[in-house]
Backbone bond lengths (Angstrom), bond angles and torsions (degrees), N, CA, C in turn:
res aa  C-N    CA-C-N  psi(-1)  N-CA   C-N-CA  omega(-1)  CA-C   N-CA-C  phi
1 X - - - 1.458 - - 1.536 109.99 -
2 X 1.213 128.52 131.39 1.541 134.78 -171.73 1.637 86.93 -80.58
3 X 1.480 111.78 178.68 1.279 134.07 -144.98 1.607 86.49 -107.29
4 X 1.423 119.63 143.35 1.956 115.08 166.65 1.609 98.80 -87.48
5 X 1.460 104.13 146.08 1.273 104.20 173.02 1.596 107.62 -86.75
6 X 1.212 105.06 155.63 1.635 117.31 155.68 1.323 127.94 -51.07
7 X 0.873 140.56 142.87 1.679 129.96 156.84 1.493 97.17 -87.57
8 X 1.453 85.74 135.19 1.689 90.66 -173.82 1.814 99.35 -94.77
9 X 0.827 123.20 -3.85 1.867 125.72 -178.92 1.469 97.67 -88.87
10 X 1.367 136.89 -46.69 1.316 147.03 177.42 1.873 99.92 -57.13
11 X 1.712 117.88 -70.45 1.268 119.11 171.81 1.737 134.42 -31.35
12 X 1.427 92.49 -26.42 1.387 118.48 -178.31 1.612 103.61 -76.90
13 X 1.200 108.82 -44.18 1.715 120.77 -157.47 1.775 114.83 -104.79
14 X 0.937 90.06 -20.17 1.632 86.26 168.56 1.480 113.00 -154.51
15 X 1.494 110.36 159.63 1.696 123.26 -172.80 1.616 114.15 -123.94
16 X 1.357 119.36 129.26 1.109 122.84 178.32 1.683 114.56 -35.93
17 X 1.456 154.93 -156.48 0.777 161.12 111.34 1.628 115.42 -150.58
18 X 1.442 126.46 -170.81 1.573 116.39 -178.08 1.655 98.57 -85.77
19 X 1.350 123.05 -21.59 1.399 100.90 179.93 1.447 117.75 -89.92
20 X 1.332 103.25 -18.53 1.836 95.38 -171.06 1.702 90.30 -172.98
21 X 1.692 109.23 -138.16 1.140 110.15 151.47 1.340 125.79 -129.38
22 X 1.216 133.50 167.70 1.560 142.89 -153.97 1.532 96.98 -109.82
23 X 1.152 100.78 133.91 1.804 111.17 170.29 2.007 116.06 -140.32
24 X 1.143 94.42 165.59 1.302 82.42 176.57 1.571 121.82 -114.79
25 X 1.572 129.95 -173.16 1.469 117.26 -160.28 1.923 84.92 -94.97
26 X 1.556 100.34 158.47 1.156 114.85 145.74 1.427 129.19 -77.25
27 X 1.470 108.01 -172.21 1.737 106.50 162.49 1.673 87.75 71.85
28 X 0.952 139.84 52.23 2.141 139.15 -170.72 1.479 91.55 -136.98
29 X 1.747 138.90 -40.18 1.105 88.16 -134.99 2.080 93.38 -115.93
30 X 1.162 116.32 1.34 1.424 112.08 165.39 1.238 123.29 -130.30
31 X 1.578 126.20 -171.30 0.909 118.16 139.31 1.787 96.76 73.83
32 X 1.491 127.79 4.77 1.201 123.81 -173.28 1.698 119.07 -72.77
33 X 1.334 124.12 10.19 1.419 131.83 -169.34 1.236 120.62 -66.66
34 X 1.651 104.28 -41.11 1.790 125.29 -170.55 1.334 106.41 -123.19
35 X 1.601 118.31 27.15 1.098 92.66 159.80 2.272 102.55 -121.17
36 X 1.446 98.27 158.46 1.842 88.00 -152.36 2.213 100.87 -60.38
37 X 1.554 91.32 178.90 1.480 87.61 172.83 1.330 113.05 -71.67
38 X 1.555 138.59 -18.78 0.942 145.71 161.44 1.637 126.52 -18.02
39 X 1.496 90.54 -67.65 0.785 114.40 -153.97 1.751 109.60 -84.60
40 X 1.373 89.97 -43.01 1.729 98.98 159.26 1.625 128.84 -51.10
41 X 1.010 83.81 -43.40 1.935 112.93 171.90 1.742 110.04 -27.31
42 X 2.001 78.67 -63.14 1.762 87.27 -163.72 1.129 110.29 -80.85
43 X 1.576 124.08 -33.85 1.308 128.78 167.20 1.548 117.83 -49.40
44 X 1.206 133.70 -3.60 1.338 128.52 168.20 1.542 99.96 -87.09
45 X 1.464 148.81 -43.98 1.459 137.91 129.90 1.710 121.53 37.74
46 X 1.403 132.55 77.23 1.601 101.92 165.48 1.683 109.53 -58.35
47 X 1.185 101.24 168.95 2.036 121.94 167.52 0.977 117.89 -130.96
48 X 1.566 118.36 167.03 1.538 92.28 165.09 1.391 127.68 -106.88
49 X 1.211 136.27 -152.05 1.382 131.36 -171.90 1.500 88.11 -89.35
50 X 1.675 101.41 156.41 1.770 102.67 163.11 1.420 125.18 -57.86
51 X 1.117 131.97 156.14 1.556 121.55 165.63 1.450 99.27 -61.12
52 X 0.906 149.93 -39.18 1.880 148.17 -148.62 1.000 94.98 -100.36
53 X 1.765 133.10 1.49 1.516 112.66 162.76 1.374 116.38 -133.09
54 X 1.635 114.42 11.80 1.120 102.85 155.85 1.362 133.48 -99.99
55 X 1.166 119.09 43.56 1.572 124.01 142.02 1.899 116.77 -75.73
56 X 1.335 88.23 -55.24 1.656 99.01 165.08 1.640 125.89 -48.94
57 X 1.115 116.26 -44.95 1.665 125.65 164.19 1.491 108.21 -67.79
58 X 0.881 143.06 -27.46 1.820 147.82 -171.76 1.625 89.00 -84.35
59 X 1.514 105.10 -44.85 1.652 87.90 -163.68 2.092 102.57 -80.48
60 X 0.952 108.51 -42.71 1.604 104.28 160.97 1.914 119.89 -42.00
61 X 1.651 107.54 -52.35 1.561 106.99 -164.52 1.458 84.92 -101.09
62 X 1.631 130.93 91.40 1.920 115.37 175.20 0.973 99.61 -77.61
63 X 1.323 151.56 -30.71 1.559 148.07 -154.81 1.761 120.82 -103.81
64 X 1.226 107.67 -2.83 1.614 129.37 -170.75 1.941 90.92 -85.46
């Protein structure tokens, strides 16, 4: 059996961990002037992936 590749756009965007996987917030990288410090604040925050999409991320990261 040949090897599955990675998705390398998925590898970029999220990290294995013991509970699931780790991602980070959107809405970070422009345009940050008008929106409050609040809100910026929490968005620096990892989360984790939804349950309903990590089947879909496992099948992108097989080796994580």
């Amino acid at each position: 059996m040949p090897k599955i590749k990675t998705n390398r756009g998925a590898a970029k965007r999220f990290k294995a961990s013991a509970g699931g996987f780790k991602r980070g917030s959107s809405h970070r990288r422009h345009i940050l002037t008008k929106k409050p410090s609040k809100r910026k604040r929490q968005l620096r925050c990892q989360s984790m992936v939804h349950e309903a999409d990590v089947k879909v991320t496992k099948r992108m990261l097989p080796y994580s």
